[in-house]
N, C-alpha and C positions, 0 to 999 in steps of 0.2 A: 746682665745686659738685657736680657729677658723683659725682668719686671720694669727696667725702663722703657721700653717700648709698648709695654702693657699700659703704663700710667702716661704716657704723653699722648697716648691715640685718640682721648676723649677734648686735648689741648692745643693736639697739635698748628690746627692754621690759626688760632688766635693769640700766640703767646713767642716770646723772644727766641732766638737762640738760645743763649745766655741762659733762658730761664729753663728749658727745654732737657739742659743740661745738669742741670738743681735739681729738677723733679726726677730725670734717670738716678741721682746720686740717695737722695732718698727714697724714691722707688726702693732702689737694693738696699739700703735700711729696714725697710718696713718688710720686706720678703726674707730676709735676714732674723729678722725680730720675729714674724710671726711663724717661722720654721722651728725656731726654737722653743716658742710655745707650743707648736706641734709636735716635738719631741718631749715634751715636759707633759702635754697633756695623753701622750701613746694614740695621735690621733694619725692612724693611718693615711696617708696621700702622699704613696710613693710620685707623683705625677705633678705633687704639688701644685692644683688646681686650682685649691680654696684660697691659699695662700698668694698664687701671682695673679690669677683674674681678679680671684674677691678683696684683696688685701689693694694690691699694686692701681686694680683698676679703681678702689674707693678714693687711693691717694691720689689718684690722676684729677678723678673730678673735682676735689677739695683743691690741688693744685689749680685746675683754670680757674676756681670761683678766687684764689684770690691773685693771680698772677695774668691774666687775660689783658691786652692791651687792647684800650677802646678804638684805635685806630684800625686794627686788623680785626676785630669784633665785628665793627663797622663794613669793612670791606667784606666779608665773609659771610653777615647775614642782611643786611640792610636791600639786597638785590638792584643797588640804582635808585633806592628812593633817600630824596634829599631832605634832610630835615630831621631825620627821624633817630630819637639818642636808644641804644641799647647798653644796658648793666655791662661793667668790665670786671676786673679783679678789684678785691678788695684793698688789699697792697698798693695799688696803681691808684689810687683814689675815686675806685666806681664803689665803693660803699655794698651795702649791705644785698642789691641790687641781684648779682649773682652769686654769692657763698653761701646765702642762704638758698636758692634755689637748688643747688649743688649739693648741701647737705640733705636738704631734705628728699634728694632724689637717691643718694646713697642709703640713707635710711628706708626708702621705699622700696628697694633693692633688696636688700636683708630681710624685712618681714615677706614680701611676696615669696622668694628663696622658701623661706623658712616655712610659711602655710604651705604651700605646693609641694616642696621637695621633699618636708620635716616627714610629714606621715610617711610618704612612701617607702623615705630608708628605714622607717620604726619598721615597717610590714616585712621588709627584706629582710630584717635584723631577726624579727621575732622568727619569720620561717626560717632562719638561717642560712639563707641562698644568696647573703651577700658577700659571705669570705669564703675561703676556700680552705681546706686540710690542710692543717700543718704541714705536713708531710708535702704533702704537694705542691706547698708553697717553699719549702728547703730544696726538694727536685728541681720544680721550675715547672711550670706549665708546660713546655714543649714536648717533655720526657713525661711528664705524670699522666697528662690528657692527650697529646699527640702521639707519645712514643718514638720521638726523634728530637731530630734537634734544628733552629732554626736556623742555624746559620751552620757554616763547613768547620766549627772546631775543632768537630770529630767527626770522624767517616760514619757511615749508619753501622761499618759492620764492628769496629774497634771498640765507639764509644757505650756508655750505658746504657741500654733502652729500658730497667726500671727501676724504680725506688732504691732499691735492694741492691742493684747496680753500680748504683750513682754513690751509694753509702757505701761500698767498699773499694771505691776507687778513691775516697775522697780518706778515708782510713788505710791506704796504702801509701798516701803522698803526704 
């Protein structure tokens, strides 16, 4: 439901119901799809970020460039001037007008991302400061680095407070 909402926000005042409903359905296709390449490729993102922004929101705009109705296009950007024709979807018969703008704005998206962002996670990678200890990734941050727990599943005094803790409670059960 998510990545539908991801992908219609770029669509939403210019396009159907009906279509609104298309683009949610494939939305969760494409976050679907690219999860699984995330798992085939061991690319970390528990949070699944890259996949429902980057993924869901590319679909979004490829979505208005060809489903976009010139009517509500019109109402939406035109401001009250009369006369004046604006690109619709391509589907709808506004032609090449805006899917191409759309693509090329997705693809714009990806390289900026990628010069700006690319280096910075190579630097975090190289110093190693972008993952964290095994170990303290099986504990869980709350117990590894805080030494408690964030939520009441365990009392502070009952439950594990470290590694060594957590690994013999979990070899008890």
């Amino acid at each position: 439901m998510l990545g539908g909402f991801v992908a219609i926000t770029s669509g939403c005042s210019v396009v159907e119901p009906w279509a609104a409903i298309v683009c949610g359905f494939f939305a969760a296709c494409v976050l679907i799809g690219l999860n699984s390449i995330a798992i085939k490729l061991q690319y970390d993102d528990p949070l699944e970020v890259a996949q429902l922004h980057g993924g869901c929101g590319a679909w979004g705009l490829i979505f208005t460039g060809l489903f976009a109705k010139e009517e509500f296009v019109i109402q939406t950007y035109n401001s009250g001037n009369i006369g004046i024709t604006r690109p619709y979807g391509l589907l709808l018969g506004g032609g090449w007008g805006l899917i191409g703008p759309q693509i090329v704005e997705v693809v714009t998206i990806m390289v900026w991302f990628s010069v700006t962002m690319g280096p910075l996670f190579y630097l975090l990678h190289k110093l190693r400061i972008l993952r964290i200890l095994s170990d303290e990734e099986i504990a869980g941050l709350d117990i590894s680095i805080h030494g408690g727990y964030a939520y009441n599943a365990y009392s502070e005094e009952s439950g594990p407070q470290r590694y060594g803790d957590y690994l013999r409670l979990q070899d008890q059960s």
